[in-house]
C-alpha positions as CSV (number, residue, x, y, z in Angstrom):
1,X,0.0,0.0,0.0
2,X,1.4,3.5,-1.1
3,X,2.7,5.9,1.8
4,X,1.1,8.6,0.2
5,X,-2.0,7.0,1.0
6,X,-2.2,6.4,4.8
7,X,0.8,8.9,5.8
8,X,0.4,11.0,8.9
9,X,2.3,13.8,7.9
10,X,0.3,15.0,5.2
11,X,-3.5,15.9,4.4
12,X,-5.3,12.7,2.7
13,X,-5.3,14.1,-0.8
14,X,-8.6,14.1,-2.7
15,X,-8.5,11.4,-4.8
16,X,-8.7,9.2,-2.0
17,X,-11.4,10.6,-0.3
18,X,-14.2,8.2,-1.2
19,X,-15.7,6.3,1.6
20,X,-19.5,6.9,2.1
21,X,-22.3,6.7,4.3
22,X,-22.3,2.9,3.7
23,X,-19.0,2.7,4.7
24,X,-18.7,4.4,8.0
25,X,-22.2,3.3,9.2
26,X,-20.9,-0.4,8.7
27,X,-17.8,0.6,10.6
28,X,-18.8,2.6,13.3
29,X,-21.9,-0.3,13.8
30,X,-19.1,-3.0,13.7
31,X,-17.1,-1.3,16.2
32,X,-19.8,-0.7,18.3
33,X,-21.2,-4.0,18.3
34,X,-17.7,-5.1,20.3
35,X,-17.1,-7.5,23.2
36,X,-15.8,-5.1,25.7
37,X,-19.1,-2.6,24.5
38,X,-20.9,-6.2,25.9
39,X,-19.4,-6.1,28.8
40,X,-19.8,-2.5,29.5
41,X,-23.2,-3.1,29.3
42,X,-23.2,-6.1,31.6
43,X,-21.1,-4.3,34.6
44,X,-23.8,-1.9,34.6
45,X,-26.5,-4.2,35.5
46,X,-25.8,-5.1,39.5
47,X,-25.8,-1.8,40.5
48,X,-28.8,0.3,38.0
49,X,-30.6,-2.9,37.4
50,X,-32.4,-2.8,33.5
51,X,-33.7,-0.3,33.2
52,X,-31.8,2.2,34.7
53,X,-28.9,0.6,32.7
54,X,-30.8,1.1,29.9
55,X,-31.3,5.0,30.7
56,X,-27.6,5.5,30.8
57,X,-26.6,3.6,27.9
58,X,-28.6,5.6,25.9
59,X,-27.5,9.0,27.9
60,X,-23.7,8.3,28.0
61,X,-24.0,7.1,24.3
62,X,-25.7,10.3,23.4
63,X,-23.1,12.6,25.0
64,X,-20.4,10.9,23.8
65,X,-20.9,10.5,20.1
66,X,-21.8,14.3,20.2
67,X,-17.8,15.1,20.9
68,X,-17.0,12.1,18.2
69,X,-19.2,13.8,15.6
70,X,-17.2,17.0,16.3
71,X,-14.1,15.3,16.3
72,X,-14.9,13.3,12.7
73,X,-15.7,16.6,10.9
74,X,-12.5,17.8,11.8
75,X,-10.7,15.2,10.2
76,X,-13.2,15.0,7.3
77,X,-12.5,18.8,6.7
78,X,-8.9,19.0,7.3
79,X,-8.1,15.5,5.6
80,X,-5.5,15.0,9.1
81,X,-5.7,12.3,12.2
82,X,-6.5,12.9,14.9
83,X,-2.8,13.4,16.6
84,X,-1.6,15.6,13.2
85,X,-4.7,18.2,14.1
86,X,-2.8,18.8,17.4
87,X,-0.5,20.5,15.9
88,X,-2.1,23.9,15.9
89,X,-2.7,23.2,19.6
90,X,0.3,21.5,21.4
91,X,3.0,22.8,18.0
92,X,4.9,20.6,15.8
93,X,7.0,18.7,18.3
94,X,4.2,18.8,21.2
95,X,2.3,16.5,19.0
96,X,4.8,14.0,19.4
97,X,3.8,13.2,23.1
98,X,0.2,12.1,22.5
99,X,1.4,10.3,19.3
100,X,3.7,8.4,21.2
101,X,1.1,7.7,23.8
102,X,-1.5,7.0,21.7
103,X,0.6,4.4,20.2
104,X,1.7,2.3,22.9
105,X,-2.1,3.1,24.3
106,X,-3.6,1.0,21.1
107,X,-1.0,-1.6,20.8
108,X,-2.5,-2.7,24.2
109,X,-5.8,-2.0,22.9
110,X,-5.2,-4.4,20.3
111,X,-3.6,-7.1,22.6
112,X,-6.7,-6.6,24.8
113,X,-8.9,-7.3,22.1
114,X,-7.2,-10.2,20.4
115,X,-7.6,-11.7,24.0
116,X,-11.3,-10.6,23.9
117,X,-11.5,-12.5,20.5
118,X,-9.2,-15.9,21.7
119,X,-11.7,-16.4,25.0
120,X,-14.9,-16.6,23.1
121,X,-13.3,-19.1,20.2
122,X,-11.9,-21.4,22.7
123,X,-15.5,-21.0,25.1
124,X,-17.3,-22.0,21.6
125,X,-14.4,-24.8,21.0
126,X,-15.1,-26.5,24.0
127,X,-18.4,-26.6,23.9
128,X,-18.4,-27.6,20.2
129,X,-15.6,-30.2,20.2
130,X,-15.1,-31.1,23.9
131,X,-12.0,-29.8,26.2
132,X,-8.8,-31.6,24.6
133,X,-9.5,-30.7,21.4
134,X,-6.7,-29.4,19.4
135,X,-9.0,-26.2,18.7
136,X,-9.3,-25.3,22.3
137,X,-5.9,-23.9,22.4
138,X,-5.5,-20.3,23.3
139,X,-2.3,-20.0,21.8
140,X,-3.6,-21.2,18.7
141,X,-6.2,-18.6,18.8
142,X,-4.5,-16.1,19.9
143,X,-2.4,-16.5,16.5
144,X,-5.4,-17.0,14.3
145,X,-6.7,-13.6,15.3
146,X,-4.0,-11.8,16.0
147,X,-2.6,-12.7,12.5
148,X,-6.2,-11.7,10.8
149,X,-6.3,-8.6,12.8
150,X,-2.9,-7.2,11.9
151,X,-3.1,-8.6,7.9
152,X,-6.7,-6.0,7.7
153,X,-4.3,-3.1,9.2
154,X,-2.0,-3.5,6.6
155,X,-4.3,-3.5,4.0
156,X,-5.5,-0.3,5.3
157,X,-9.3,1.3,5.7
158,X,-9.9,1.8,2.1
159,X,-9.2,-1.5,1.3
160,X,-10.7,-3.7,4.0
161,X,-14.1,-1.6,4.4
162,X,-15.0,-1.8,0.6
163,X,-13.8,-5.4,0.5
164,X,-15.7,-7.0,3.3
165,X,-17.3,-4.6,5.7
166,X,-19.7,-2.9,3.0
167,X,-20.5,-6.3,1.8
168,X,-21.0,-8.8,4.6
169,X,-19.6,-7.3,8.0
170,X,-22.7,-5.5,8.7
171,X,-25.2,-8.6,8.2
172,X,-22.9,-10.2,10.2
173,X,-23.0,-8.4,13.5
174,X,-27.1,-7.7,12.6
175,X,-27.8,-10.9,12.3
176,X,-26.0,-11.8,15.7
177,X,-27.6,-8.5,17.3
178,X,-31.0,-9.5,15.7
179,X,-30.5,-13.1,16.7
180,X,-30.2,-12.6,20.2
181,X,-32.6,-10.2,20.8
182,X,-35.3,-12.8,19.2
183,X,-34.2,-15.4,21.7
184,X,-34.7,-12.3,24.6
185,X,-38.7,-12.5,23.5
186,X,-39.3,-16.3,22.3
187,X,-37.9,-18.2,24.7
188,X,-38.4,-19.4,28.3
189,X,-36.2,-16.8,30.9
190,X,-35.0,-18.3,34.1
191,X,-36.2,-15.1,35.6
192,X,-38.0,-11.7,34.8
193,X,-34.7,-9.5,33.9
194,X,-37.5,-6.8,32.5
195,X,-38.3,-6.1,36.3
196,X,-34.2,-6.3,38.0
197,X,-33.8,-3.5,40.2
198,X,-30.1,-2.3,40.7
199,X,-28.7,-2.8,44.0
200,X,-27.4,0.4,44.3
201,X,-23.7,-0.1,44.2
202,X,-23.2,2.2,41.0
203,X,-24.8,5.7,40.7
204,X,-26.2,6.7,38.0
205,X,-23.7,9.7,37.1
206,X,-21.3,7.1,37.1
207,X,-22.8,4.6,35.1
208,X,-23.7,7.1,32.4
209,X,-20.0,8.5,32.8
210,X,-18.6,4.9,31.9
211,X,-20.4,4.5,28.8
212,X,-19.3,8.3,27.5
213,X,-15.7,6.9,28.1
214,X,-16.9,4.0,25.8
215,X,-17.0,6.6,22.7
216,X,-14.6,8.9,23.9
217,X,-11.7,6.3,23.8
218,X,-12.2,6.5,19.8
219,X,-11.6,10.6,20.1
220,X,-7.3,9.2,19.5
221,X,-8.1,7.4,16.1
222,X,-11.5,8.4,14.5
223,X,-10.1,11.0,12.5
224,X,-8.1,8.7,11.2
225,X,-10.6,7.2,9.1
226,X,-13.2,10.0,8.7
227,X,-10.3,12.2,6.4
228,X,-11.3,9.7,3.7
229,X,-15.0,10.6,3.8
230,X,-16.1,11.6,0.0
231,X,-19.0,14.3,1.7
232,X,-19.4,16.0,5.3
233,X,-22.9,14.9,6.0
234,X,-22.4,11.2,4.9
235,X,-19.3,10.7,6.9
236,X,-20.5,12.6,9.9
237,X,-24.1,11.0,9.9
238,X,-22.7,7.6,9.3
239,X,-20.3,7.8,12.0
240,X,-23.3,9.1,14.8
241,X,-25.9,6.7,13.3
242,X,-23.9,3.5,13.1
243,X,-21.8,4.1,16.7
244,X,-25.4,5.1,18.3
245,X,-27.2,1.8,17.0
246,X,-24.7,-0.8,17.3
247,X,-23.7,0.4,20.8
248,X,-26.7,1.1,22.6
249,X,-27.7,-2.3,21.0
250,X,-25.4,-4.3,21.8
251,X,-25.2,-2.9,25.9
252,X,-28.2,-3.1,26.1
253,X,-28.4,-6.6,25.2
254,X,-25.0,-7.1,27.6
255,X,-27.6,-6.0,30.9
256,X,-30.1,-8.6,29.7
257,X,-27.7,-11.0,29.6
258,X,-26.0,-11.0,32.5
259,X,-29.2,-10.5,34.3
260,X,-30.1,-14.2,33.5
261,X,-27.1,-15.9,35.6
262,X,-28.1,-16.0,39.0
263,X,-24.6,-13.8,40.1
264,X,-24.9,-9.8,37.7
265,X,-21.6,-9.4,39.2
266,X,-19.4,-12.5,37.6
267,X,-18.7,-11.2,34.0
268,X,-17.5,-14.9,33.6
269,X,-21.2,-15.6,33.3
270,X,-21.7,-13.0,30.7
271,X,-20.5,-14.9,28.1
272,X,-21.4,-17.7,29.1
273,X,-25.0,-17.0,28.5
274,X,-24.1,-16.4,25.3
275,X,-22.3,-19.3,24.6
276,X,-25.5,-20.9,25.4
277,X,-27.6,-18.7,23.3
278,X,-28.7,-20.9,20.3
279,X,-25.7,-23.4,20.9
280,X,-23.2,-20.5,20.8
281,X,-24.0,-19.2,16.7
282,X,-24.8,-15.3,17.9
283,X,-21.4,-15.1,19.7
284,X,-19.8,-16.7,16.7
285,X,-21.0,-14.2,14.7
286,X,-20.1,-11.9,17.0
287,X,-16.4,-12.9,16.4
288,X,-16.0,-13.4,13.2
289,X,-16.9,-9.1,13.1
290,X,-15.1,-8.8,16.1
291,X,-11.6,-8.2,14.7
292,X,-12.4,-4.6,12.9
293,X,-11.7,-3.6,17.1
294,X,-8.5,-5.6,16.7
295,X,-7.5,-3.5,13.5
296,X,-8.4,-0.3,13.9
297,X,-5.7,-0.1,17.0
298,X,-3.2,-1.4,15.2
299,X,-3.4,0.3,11.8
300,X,-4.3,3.7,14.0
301,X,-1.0,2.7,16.4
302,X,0.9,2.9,13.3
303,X,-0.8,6.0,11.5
304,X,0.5,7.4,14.9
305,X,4.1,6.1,14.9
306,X,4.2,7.4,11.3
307,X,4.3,11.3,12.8
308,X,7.0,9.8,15.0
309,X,9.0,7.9,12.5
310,X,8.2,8.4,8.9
311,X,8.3,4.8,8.4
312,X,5.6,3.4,5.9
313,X,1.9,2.9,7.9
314,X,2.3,-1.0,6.6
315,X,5.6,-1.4,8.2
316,X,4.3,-0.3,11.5
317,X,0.8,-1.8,11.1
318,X,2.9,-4.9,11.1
319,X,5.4,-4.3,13.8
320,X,2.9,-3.3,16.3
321,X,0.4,-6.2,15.1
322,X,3.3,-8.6,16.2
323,X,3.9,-6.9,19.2
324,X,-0.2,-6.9,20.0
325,X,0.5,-10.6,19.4
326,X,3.1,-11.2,21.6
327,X,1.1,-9.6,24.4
328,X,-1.9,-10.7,24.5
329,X,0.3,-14.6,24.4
330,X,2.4,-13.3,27.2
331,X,1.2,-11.1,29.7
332,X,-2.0,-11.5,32.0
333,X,-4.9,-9.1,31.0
334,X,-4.9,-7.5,34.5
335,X,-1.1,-6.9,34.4
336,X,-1.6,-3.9,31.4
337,X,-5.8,-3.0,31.6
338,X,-4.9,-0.5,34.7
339,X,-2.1,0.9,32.7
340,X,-4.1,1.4,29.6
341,X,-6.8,2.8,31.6
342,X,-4.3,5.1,33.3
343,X,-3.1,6.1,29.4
344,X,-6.7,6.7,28.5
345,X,-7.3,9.1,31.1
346,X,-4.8,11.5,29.8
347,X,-6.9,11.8,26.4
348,X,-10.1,13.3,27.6
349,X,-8.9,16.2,28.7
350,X,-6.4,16.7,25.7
351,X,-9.1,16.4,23.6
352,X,-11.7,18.4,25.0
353,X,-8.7,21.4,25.1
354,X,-8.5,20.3,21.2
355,X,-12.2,21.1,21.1
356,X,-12.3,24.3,22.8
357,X,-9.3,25.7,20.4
358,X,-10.8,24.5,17.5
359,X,-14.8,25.4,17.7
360,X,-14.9,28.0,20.6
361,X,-11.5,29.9,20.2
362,X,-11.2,29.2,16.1
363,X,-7.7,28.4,16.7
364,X,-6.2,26.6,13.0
365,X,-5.2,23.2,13.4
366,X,-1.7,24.2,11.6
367,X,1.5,24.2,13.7
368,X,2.7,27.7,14.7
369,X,5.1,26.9,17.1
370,X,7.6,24.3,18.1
371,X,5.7,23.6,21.3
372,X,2.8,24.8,23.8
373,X,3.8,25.8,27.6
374,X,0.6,26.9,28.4
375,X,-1.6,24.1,26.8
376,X,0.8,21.4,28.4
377,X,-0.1,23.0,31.9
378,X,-3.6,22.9,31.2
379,X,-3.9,19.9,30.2
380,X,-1.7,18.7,33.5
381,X,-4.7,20.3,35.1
382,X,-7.3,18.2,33.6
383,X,-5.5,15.3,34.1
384,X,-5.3,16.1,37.7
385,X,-8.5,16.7,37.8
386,X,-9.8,13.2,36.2
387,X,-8.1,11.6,38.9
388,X,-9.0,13.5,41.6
389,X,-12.6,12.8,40.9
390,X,-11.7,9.3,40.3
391,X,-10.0,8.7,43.5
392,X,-12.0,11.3,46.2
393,X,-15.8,11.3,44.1
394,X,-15.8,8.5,41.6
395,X,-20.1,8.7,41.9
396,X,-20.1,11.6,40.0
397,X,-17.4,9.7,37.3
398,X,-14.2,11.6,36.3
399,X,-14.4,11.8,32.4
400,X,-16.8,14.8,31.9
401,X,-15.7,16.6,34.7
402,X,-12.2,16.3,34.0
403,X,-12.8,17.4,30.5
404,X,-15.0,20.5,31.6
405,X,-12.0,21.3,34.3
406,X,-9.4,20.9,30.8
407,X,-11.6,23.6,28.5
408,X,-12.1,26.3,31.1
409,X,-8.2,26.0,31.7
410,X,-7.9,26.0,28.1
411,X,-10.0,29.7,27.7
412,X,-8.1,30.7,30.8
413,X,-4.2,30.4,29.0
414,X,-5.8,31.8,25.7
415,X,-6.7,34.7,27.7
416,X,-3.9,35.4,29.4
417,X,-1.8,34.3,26.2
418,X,-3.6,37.0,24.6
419,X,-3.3,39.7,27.5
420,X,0.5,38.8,27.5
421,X,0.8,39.3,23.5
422,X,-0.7,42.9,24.3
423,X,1.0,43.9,26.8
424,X,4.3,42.9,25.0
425,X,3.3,45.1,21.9
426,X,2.9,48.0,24.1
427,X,6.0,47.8,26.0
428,X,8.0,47.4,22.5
């Protein structure tokens, strides 16, 4: 695949602008339709029972794929990613701090996700084939995947949505969707999950705060794939409509599901239920569109180690897909989720600083400077300010607040950048 194509450094030029509504509905539908969107859904349920899961699914998805449709027109209209259209904001070598995070950040996204992907296939292998089957091998699985996942990066998003998503990866995941949601209404329930009341151990703010975090963890790569939008309003309305069905879907459909095993708190028994749904076929379909949220960190790891390096997006869609690889074989989930959690916290409040410069102050996403004091202070702030709430208030969440705390701060150094310019004037 050509440099020129996928580079980093340099707008997407407009001969390859030409995905459409098609595409980016199937995408954003396939990426919402994910296993750890399932779960989300599921944690949810012990504490707001259905339906007030229910309310803030639909809430937190709301809110957050507002700041994604901002984000997406941004890189639709400047043809950039979404680490190049820091530049205006952080300069040309401040952008080379969140790339480098964001990088590492979705290489362990993509392990996480392979591993996502290798526990369903062995929980369907066992059940299918018994538990010494040769197919019941994580490794093996881990391989498969991992392999599959880092072969669509390198082909690239202009290749691997026309070729398959367009064409069968959205029947796929609706007919999984559609599947079990039938079973939800036709067939016998151990219990009436309809009626669950939460316990109580999650407030609501919290809950709904959890699921905005859900689409705000796509703020470091949708931009990525939005530059190649053919039209504003297809690649925009694609984007909301496909991530607002396929997630509140599919977390929805997490609560019900954990709500018939008799322990809501024991994600084990999450999937599986599933696995038990209709001998397993929903979940299978499930993973066969599963590894679009294996790719799209990888290939966006690389578009991000491209502003670092130069070296061609395939290269680095590779590397990083073997180091995803080697991960998710080697090291326990729980031994990196904190960390990546911890890395995802820093992004919020960049991007919400990113948001304020670019639709409140009309700052130009073009580099001006080598690098931002001021902005790297504010965002400190926010940062500070996540985890404060995290640690001393965590019912009232920490993502909008911190990101509310990050654009104030944001107007505040933009005054007093301005003041200073003024003053200097007058003094020369």
């Amino acid at each position: 695949m050509s440099e020129e194509r996928y580079a980093a450094t340099q707008p997407v030029d407009s001969s390859n602008k030409m995905l459409l509504f098609s595409d980016f509905f199937s995408l954003w539908f396939s990426l919402g339709v994910g296993l750890a969107v399932l779960e989300t859904g599921a944690l949810l349920a012990p504490g707001l029972g259905f339906w007030g899961s229910v309310a803030a699914i639909i809430i937190g998805s709301l809110v957050g794929v507002f700041f994604l449709a901002l984000m997406g027109w941004m890189g639709f209209r400047h043809g950039q990613t979404s680490m190049a259209l820091m530049g205006g904001l952080l300069g040309s070598r401040g952008i080379w701090i969140p790339s480098f995070l964001n990088m590492v950040q979705l290489m362990g996204w993509g392990a996480f996700e392979i591993i996502l992907m290798r526990d369903g296939a062995t929980l369907l292998m066992k059940q299918w084939l018994g538990a010494d089957s040769f197919w019941t091998s994580s490794l093996l699985w881990t391989l498969i995947l991992g392999v599959l996942a880092t072969l669509q990066a390198i082909g690239g998003p202009l290749t691997w949505f026309r070729i398959f998503l367009r064409r069968f990866g959205l029947w796929i995941v609706v007919i999984a969707c559609g599947w079990l949601s039938v079973r939800l209404f036709t067939q016998p329930l151990p219990q009436d999950i309809w009626s669950v009341k939460g316990d109580g151990s999650m407030p609501f703010a919290l809950g709904t705060d959890i699921v905005i975090s859900m689409a705000l963890s796509w703020l470091p790569l949708i931009a990525d794939y939005t530059r190649f939008g053919r039209k504003a309003g297809s690649t925009v309305s694609g984007t909301v409509l496909g991530y607002l069905l396929g997630t509140i879907w599919i977390m929805v459909l997490g609560t019900a599901y954990i709500l018939l095993g008799t322990d809501h708190s024991d994600m084990s028994q999450l999937m599986v239920s599933l696995s038990l749904a209709s001998a397993g076929l929903p979940l299978f379909f499930i993973l066969l569109d599963e590894t679009e949220n294996a790719y799209t960190p990888i290939h966006s790891a690389a578009v991000s180690g491209n502003l670092l390096c130069r070296l061609n997006t395939s290269y680095l869609s590779c590397l990083f897909g073997v180091v995803s690889i080697i991960v998710a074989s080697v090291v326990p989930v729980s031994a990196f989720l904190d960390f990546l959690l911890w890395i995802g916290s820093l992004f919020a409040p960049l991007f919400a600083m990113l948001l304020v410069d670019y639709w409140l102050l009309k700052r130009s996403t073009q580099a001006t400077r080598l690098f931002s004091w001021g902005v790297a202070v504010a965002w400190i702030g926010g940062v500070v300010v996540y985890h404060l709430m995290a640690t001393y208030a965590p019912s009232w969440g920490a993502t909008l607040p911190a990101m509310i705390a990050s654009g104030l701060l944001r107007l505040v150094v933009a005054f007093g950048q301005s003041k200073w310019r003024v003053l200097t004037h007058q003094a020369s």
